[in-house]
Backbone as numpy.savetxt, mean C-alpha at the origin, in Angstrom:
# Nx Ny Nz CAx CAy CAz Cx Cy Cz
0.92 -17.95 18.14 1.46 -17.03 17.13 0.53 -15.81 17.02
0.96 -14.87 16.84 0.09 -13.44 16.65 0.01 -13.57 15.47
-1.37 -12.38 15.76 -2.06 -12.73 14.26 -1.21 -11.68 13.45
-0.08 -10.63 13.81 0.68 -9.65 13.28 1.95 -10.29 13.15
2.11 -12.03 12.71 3.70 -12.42 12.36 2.97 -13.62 11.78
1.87 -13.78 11.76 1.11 -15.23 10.53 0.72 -14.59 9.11
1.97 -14.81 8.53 2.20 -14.39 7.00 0.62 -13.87 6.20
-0.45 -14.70 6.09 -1.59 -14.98 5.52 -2.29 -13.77 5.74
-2.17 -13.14 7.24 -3.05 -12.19 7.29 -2.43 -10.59 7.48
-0.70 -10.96 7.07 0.31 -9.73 6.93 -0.47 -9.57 5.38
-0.55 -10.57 4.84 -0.75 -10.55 3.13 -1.70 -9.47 2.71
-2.84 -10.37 3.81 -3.98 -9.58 3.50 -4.44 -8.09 4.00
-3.46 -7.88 5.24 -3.45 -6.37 5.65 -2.70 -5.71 4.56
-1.46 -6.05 3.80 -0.85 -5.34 2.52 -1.50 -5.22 1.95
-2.34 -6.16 1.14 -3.75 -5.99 -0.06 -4.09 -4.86 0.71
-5.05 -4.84 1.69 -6.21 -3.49 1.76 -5.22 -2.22 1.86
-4.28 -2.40 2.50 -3.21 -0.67 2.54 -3.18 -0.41 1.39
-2.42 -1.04 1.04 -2.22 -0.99 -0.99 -3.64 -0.33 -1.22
-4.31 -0.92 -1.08 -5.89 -0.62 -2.02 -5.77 0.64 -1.43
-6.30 0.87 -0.17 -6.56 2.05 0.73 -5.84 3.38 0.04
-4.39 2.87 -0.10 -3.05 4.09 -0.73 -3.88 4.61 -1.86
-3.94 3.33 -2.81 -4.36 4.33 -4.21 -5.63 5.07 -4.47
-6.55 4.36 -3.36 -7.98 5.09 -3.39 -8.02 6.56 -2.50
-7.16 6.51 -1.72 -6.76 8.03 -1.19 -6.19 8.76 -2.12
-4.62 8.40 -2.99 -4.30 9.26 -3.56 -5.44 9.58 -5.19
-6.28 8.72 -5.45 -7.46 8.96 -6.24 -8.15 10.60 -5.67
-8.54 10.29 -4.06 -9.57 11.32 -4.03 -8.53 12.84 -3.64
-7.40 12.37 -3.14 -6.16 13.54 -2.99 -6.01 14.54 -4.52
-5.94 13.56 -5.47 -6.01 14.23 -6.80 -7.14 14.79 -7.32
-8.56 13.95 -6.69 -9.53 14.61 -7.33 -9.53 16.46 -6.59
-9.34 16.38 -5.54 -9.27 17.45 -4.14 -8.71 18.92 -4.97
-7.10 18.14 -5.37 -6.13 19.35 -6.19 -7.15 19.64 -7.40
-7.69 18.51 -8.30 -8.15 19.25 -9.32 -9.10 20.54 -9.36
-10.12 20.00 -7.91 -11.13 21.18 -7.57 -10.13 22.09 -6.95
-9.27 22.13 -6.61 -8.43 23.25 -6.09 -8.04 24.12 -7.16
-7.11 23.66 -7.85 -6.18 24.25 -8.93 -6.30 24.21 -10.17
-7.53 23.48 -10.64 -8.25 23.78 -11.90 -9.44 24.56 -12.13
-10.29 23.95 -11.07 -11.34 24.58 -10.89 -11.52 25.90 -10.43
-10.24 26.01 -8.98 -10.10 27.16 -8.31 -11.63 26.94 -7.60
-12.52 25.94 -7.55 -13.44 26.54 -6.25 -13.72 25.82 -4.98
-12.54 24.89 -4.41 -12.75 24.73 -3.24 -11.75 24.47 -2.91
-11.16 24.50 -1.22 -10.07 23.54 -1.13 -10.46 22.46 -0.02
-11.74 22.16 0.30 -12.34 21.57 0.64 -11.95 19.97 0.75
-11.69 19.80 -0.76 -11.29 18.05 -0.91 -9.39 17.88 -0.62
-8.70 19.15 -0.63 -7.85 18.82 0.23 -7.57 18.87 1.41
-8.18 19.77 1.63 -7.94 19.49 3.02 -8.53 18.52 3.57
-9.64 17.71 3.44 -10.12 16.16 3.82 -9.22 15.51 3.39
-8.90 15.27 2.46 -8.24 14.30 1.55 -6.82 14.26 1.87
-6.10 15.19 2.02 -4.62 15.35 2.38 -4.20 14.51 3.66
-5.33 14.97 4.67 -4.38 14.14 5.73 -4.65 12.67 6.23
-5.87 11.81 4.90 -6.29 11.14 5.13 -5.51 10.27 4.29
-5.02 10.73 3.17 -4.01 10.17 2.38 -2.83 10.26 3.18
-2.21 11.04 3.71 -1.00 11.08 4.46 -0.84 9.74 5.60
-2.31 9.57 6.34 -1.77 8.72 7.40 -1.70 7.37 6.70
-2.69 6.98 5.69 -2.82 5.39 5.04 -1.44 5.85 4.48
-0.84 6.70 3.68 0.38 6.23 3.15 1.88 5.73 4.61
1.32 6.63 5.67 2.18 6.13 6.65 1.69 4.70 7.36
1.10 4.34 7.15 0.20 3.13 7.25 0.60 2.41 6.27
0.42 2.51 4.93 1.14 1.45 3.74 3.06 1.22 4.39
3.81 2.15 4.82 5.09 2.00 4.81 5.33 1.31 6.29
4.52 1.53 6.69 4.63 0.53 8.32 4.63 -0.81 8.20
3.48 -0.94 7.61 3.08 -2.92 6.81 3.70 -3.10 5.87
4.59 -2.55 4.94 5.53 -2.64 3.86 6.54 -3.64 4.94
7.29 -3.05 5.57 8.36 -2.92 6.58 8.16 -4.35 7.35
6.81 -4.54 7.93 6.51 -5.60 8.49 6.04 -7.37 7.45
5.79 -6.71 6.55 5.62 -8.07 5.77 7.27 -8.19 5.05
7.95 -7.32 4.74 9.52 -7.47 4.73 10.34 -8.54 5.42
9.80 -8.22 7.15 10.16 -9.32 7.88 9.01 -10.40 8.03
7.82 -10.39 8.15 7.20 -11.50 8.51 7.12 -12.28 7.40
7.27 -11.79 6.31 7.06 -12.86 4.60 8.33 -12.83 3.78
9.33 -12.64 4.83 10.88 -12.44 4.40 11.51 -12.14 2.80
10.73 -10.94 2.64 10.89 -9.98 1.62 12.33 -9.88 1.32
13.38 -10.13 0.04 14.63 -9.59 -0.15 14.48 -8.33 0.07
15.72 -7.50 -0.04 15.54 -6.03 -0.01 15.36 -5.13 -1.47
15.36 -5.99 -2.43 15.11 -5.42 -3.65 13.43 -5.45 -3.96
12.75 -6.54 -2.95 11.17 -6.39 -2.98 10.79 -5.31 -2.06
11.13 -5.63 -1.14 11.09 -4.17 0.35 11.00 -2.85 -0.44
12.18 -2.97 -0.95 12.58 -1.31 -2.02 11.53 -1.28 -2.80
10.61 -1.99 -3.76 10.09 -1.69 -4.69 8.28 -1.49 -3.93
8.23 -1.98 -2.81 7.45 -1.60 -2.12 6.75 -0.40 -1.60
8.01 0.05 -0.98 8.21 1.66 -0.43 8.25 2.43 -1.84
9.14 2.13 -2.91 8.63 3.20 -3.75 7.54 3.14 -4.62
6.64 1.71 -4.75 5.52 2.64 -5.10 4.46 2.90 -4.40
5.00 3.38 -3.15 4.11 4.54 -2.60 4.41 5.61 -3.13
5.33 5.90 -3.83 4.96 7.18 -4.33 4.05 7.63 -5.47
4.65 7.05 -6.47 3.71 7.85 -7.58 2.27 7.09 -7.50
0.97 7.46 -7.93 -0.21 7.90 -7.60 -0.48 6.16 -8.51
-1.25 5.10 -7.54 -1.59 4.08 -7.82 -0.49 2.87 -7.97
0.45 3.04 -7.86 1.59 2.30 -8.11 1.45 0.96 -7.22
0.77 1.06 -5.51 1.01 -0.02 -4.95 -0.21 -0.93 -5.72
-1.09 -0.80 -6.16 -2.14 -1.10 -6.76 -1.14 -2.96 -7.58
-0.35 -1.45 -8.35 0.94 -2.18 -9.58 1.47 -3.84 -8.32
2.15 -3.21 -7.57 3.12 -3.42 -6.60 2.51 -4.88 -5.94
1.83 -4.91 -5.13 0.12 -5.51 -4.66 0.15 -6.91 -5.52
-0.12 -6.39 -7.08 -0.65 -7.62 -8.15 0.92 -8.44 -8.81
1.41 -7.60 -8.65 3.25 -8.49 -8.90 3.25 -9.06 -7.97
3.04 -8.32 -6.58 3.60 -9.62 -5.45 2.99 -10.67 -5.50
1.58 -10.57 -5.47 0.74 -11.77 -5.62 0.94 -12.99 -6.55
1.22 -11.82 -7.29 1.69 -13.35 -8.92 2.92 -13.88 -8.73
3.74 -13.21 -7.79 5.16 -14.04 -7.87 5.29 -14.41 -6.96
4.32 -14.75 -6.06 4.14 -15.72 -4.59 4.80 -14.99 -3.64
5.09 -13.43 -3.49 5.70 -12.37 -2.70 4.90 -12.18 -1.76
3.16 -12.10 -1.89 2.28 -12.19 -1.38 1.21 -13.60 -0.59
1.40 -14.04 -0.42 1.03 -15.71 0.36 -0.38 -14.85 0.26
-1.54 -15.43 -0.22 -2.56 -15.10 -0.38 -3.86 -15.89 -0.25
-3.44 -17.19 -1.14 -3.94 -18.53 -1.12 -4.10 -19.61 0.32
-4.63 -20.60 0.13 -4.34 -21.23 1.01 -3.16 -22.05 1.43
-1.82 -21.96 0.04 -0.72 -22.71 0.66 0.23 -21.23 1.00
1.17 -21.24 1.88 1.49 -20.45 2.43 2.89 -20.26 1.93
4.21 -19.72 1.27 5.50 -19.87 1.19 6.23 -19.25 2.05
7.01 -20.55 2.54 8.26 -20.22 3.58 8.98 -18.86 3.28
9.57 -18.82 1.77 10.52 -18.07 1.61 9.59 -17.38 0.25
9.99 -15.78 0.18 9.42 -15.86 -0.47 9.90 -14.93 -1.46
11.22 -14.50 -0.88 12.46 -13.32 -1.43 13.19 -13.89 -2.27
């Protein structure tokens, strides 16, 4: 079995994306504030922008894949992908799955989990 279709460690690649997402869009926002509040750099976006851009294309890739490998309904799938959008949401997203066994995390593993 690959280690990219053994539920346990789809789980645990979702945990760190998730994490990864909101700690990018953290420093993405800090970036704009020195941009457009401060007005004195654009420094932290432009680091920050395209580093947030690829982990969020990175969160929706492993969204997609733990969908099928941890046989996600499509109403979990959906709530997945959207909170990548607003700023910390998979964080949200992440700790629901976990608690409602969406996430196989532990050492017992669930068949089904949609």
């Amino acid at each position: 079995m690959s280690a990219l279709t053994e539920p346990r460690t789809v789980a645990r690649l979702f945990r760190v994306v998730a994490l990864a997402e909101a700690v990018t869009w953290a420093l993405l926002l800090a970036g704009m504030f020195v941009k457009w509040v401060l007005g004195t750099s654009e420094v932290g976006v432009q680091v920050a922008g395209p580093i947030h851009g690829a982990v969020f294309v990175g969160y929706v890739a492993v969204s997609f894949l733990a969908w099928r490998v941890l046989r996600w309904d499509l109403r979990t799938a959906a709530l997945a992908l959207i909170a990548s959008v607003p700023p910390f949401t998979t964080i949200w997203f992440e700790r629901w799955a976990a608690r409602t066994g969406r996430l196989p995390l532990g050492e017992t593993v669930a068949r089904t989990a949609g």
